[in-house]
C-alpha positions in Angstrom: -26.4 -41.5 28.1 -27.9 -42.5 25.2 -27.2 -46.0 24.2 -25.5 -46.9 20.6 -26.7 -49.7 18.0 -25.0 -52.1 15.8 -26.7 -51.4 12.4 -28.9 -53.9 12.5 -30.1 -52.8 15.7 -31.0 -49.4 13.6 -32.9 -51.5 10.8 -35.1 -53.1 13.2 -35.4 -50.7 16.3 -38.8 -49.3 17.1 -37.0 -46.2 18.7 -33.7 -45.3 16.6 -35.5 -42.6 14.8 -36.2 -40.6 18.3 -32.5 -41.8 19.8 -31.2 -40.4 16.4 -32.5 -36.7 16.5 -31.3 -36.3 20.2 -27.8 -37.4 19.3 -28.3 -35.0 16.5 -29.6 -32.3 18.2 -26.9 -32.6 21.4 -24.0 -32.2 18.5 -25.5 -29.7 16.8 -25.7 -27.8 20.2 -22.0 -28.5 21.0 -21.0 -27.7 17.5 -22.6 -24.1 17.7 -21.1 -23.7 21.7 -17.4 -25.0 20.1 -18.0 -22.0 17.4 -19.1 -19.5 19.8 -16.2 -20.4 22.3 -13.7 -19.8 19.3 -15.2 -16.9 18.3 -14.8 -15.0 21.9 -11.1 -16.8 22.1 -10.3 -15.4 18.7 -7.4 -12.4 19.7 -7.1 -10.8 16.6 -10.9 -10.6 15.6 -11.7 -9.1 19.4 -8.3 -6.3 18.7 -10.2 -5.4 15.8 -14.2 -4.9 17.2 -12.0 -2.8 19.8 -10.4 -0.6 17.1 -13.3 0.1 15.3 -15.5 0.7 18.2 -12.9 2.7 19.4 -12.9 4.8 16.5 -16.6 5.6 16.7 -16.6 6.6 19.9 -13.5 9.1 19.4 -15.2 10.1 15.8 -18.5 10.9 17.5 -17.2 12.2 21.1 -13.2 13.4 20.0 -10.6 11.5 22.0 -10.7 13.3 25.6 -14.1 12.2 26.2 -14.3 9.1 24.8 -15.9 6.1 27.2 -14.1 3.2 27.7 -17.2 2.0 29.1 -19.3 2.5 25.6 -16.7 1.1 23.6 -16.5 -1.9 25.9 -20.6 -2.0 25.7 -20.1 -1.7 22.2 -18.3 -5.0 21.8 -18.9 -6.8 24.6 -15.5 -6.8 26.1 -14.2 -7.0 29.6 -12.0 -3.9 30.6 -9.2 -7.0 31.1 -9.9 -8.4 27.3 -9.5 -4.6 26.5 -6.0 -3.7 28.3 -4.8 -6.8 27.3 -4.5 -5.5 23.8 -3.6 -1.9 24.6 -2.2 -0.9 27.7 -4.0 2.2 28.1 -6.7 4.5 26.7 -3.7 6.3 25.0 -2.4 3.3 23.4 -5.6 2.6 21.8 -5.6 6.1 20.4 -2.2 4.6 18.6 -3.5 2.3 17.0 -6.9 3.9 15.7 -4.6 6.7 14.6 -2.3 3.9 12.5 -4.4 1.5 11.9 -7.5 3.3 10.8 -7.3 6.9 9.9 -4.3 6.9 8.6 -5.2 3.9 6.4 -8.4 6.5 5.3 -6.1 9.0 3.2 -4.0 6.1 1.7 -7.4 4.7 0.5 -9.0 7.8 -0.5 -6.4 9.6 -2.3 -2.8 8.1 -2.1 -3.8 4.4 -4.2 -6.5 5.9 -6.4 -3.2 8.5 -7.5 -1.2 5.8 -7.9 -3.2 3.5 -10.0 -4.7 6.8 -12.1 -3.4 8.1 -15.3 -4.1 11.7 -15.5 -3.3 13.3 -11.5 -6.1 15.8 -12.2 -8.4 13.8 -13.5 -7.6 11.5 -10.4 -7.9 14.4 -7.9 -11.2 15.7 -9.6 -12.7 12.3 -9.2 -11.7 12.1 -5.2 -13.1 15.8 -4.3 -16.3 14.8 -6.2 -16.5 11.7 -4.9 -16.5 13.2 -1.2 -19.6 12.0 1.1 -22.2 14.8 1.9 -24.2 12.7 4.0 -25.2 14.4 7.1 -23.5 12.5 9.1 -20.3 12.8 7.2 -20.8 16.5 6.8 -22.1 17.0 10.3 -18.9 14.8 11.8 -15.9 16.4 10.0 -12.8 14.8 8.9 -11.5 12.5 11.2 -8.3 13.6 10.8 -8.6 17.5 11.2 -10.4 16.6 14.3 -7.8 14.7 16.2 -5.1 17.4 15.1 -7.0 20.1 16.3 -7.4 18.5 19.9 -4.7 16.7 19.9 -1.8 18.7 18.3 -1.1 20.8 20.9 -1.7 18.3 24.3 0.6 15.2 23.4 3.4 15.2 21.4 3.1 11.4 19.9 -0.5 11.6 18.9 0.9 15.5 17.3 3.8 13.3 15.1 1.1 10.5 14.1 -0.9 13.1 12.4 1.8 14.9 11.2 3.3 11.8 9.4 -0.3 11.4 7.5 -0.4 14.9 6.2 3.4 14.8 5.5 2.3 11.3 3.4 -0.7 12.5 1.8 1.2 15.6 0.7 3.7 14.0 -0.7 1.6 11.4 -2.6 -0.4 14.3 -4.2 3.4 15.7 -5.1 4.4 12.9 -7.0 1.7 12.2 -9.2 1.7 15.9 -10.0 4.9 15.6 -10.9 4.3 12.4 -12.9 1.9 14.6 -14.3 4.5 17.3 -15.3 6.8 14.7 -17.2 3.8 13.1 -18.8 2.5 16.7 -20.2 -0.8 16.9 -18.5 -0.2 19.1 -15.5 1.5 22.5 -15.6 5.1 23.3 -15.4 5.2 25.8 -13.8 3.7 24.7 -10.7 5.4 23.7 -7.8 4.4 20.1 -6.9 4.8 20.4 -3.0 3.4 24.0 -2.5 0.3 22.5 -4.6 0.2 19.6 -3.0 -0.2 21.6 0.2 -2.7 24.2 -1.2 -4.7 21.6 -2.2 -5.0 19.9 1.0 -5.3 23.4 3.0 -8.4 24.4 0.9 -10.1 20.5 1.1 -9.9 20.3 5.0 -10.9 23.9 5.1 -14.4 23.7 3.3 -14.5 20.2 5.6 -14.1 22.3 8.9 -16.8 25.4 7.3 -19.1 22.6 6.4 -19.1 21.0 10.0 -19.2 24.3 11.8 -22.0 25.6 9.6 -23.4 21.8 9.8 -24.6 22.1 6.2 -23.7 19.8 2.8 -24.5 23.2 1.0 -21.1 24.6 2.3 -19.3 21.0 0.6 -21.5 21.4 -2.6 -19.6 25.1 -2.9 -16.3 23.7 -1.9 -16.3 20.9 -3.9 -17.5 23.4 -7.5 -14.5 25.6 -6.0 -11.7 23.1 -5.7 -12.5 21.1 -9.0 -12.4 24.6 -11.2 -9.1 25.2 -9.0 -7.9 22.0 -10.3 -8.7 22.3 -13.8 -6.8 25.0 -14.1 -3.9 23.0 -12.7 -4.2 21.7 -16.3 -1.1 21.8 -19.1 -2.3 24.4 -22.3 -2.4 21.4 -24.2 -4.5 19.7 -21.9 -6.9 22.6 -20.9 -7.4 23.1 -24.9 -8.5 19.4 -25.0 -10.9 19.8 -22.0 -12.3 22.9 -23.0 -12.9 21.4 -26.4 -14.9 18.3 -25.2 -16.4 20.8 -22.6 -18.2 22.9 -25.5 -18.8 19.5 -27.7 -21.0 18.2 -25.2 -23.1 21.6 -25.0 -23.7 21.4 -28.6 -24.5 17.5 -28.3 -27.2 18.3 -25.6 -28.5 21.6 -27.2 -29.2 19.6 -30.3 -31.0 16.9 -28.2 -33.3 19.5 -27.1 
C-alpha cells in the first residue's frame, strides 16, 4: 500500500511526485469502474436500450421473427436482465407498442395539430415533412406493419393498435373541427369521416411505396394528399391561397 505524508514530508520528499500519480491513477481507475458499475446497475436506462433494440429488431424483422438473441446482442443484456423487465417476448411487444410507436403518431401529427393554427396548414406541413429515405420508404410504417401481422393473431396487440388509430383519428377530428369554428376548413365536411380518409389514403401510399420499394411512389402520394387537403380549405380560405399562389408566379416570372 502506498504510504501517506504529512505535508512536509511532500515539500521535501525525493519521491512524492511518483507516489502521487499512482494514487492518482488507482482513483481515477476506481472512479471510471464505480461509473461503469452504475451504469450496468442503472434499471431504467437498461429497460430503455431493451425497448429500443427491441423495436429495431421488430421494425426490421416484424414481431414473429424477431430474435431475442439479437436484441440481447444488441445491448449487451443477459436473457435474466431482459425477463426481469418483461416477462415474456409478448410483453415486450407491450411496451414497444405503448411506449414507442404509439408515442410516433402523438409526435408526428397529434402535438404539431395541437400547437398549429390553421389544421390544414398543419396537416400539409406533416405529409410534406414525411421521410423518403430508403430506409424509411423501404421499411413501411411501423404501425401498419404490426396491424397487418398482428391484427388478426392476438387480440391485445389488435386493441393496442386500434387505440392509436382511434387517437390519431380523433386528433385529426378536432383540429378540423377547430378549424370549422375558426373559418378555415369547410363546413361541410364531416370531421371524423375526414379524419379517417385522410389517414386511409397516407398509410395507403406508405404500404404502395414499400411494396413497390420506391420514394417515387411517396413523391406521388405526398403531391396527391396535399392538393386533397387544400381543397379541404373554406372559400374564403381557398380564395386567399389561390391568391398568394398566382402572386408568387408573377413575383418569380418577373425575376426572370
Amino acid at each position: 500500500m502506498a504510504r501517506r505524508y504529512t505535508i512536509q514530508e511532500w515539500e521535501i520528499s525525493p519521491i512524492n511526485p511518483i507516489d502521487f500519480q499512482r494514487q492518482l491513477t488507482y482513483k481515477l481507475v476506481g472512479m471510471l469502474a464505480d461509473e461503469g458499475r452504475r451504469r450496468r446497475r442503472d434499471p431504467e436506462r437498461t429497460r430503455e436500450r431493451l425497448l429500443q433494440a427491441g423495436y429495431r429488431e421488430v421494425y426490421r424483422t416484424g414481431f414473429q421473427s424477431a430474435s431475442i438473441d439479437t436484441i440481447l446482442a444488441a445491448t449487451n443484456v443477459t436473457k435474466g436482465a431482459l425477463y426481469h423487465h418483461f416477462d415474456s417476448k409478448e410483453d415486450l411487444g407491450h411496451a414497444i407498442i405503448e411506449e414507442i410507436i404509439a408515442k410516433l403518431t402523438v409526435n408526428k401529427w397529434l402535438i404539431p395539430l395541437q400547437q398549429g393554427k390553421n389544421p390544414i396548414d398543419t396537416l400539409i406541413d406533416i405529409v410534406q415533412a414525411t421521410s423518403i429515405r430508403p430506409q424509411d420508404v423501404n421499411g413501411g410504417c411501423p404501425l401498419v406493419n404490426l396491424a397487418q401481422e398482428m391484427s388478426s393473431l392476438d387480440e391485445q396487440f389488435r386493441k393496442q393498435l386500434e387505440r392509436i388509430f382511434r387517437d390519431w383519428q380523433g386528433g385529426i377530428a378536432i383540429a378540423l373541427r377547430r378549424g370549422q369554428s375558426q373559418g378555415t376548413v369547410r363546413r361541410d365536411l364531416r370531421p371524423e369521416e375526414t379524419a379517417g380518409f385522410l389517414i386511409a389514403m397516407y398509410e395507403g401510399y406508405t404500404l404502395l411505396a414499400k411494396n413497390a420499394q420506391d420514394a417515387e411512389v411517396w413523391n406521388v402520394g405526398i403531391r396527391n394528399i396535399v392538393g386533397w387537403l387544400k381543397s379541404l380549405r373554406a372559400p374564403r380560405q381557398l380564395r386567399r391561397a389561390r391568391q398568394h399562389s398566382i402572386s408568387k408566379r408573377h413575383v418569380v416570372n418577373r425575376q426572370r
